[in-house]
Structure formats: structure tokens, C-alpha cells
N, C-alpha and C positions, 0 to 999 in steps of 0.2 A: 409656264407650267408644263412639264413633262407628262405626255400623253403613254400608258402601257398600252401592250398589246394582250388583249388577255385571253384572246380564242380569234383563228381562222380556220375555213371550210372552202371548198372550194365543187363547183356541179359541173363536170362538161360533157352534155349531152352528144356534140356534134361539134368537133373543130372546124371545117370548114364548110365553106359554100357546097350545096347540094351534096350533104353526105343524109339527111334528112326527107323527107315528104311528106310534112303534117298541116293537114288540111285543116283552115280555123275553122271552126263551126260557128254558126250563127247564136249571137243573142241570143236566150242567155245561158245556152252552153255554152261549157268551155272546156278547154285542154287544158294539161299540165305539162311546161316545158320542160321545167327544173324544179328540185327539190334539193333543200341541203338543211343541218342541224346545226345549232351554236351552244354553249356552255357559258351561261353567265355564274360567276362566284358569286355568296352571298355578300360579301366584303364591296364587291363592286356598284353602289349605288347610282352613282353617277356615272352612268355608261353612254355609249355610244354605239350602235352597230351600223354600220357602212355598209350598205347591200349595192353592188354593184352588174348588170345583165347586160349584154352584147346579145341579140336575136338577129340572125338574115331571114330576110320573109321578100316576099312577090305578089304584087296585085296577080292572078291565072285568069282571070274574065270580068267583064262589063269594063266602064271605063274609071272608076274611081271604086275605090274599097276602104274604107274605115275602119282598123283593126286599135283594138283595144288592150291592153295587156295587164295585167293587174298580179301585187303583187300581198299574199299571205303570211302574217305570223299566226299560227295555229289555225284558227277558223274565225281569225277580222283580217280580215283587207284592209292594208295599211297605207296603200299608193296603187294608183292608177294612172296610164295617159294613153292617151290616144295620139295614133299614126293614119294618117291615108298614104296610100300607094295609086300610082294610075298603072294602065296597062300598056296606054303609048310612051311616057316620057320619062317617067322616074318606074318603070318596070322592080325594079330591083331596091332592095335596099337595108341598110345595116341601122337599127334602131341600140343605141344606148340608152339605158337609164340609171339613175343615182338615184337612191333609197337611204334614209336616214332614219334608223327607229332610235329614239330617245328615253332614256330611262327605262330600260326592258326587264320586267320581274326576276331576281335570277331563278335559274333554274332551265332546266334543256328547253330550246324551244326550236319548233320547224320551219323554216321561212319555202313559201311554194312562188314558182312564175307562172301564169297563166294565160291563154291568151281565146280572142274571142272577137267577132268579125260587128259590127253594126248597120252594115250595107246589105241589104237583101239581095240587092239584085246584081253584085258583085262576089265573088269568090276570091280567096288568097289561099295561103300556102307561105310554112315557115320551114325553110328550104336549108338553115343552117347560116353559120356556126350559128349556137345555141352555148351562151355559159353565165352562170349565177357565181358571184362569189359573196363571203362575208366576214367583214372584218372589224371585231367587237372590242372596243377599247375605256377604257377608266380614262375619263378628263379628270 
């Protein structure tokens, strides 16, 4: 079965390493990394939209940090996951995630990245690149 392509977007907050300095905040604030729009047809019932994130982030203090990232269609959270980072051994690091929203209403809708610490007594920091893409297809 031939897959269309029937809407791409693409968010880049931050190409590379340390073009950024965004401090997570603690549970359960949160920031907003990326934001971008998609266009579903009404034609298109059976869709598919591909949300794809690259985040570089850094444990900054204690010895393990918990960061969370979550990711928005409108105002529902559609995917979540968690990352730890330490400060001695994995300091650094490049989180991908793959997001899969299925059967999406058509009509414009805003997909957000978020992000948000669950270690108190640790600190991070999303240091870059930073990018959100999304690509909406008819199966």
C-alpha cells in the first residue's frame, strides 16, 4: 500500500551543542522546547503523524537528575519518557524520541516538546541542539 505524504513541519530551536541555556525546572513546571503546526485534510482518515525530537541536555549538579520530557497535541499529552543524566560519567547527552499520533481529527492542530526535571536535589540544563519535526501521512 502506498503511504502519501500529506503535511511536513519542521522547529529548530537550537542547531547545535551549547547554542542554548535552558534550565529544567522542577516538577511539575515545565518549559517548552519546541513548538510546531500540522494540517490534517478532511479526506485523510487514516493518518499517521511521525513526530520526531533530538534534545542535547546535561546533568549541572548533584549526582543523578531525572528529566522528563513530554510531548503535546493541543492541551493532551500524548507521549512521555524519561532520561537520567549523572554529573560524573554520562555528563552530557543527546536524547531522541519517536512519537506516533494515530488517527488525528483533521483540522490544524499544534504539537509542543516539553521538558521537566524529577530529581530535587539535582539540576540540568538543555544545552542544545533542540529540534521537533512532523510528518503527517495517509496509510
Amino acid at each position: 500500500m502506498v503511504k502519501k505524504l500529506i503535511d511536513y513541519n519542521v522547529s529548530v530551536p537550537a542547531v547545535v551543542t551549547n547554542a542554548v541555556n535552558i534550565q529544567v525546572p522542577q516538577t511539575p513546571a515545565k518549559v517548552i522546547l519546541a513548538e510546531l503546526g500540522i494540517f490534517i485534510v478532511p479526506e485523510a482518515v487514516n493518518n499517521r503523524v511521525n513526530l520526531t525530537a533530538t534534545i542535547g541536555a546535561a546533568a549541572t549538579s548533584g549526582n543523578i537528575v531525572d528529566v522528563l520530557f513530554r510531548v503535546f497535541r493541543g492541551n493532551q499529552e500524548i507521549f512521555y519518557a524519561l532520561q537520567g543524566f549523572e554529573t560524573e560519567y554520562e555528563h552530557y547527552g543527546i536524547v531522541t524520541l519517536q512519537v506516533i499520533d494515530i488517527n488525528v481529527p483533521p483540522g490544524a492542530h499544534g504539537y509542543s516538546l516539553y521538558v521537566e526535571k524529577q530529581t530535587e536535589t539535582a539540576t540540568a540544563a538543555v544545552i542544545g541542539p533542540i529540534n521537533l519535526s512532523a510528518a503527517v501521512y495517509e496509510v
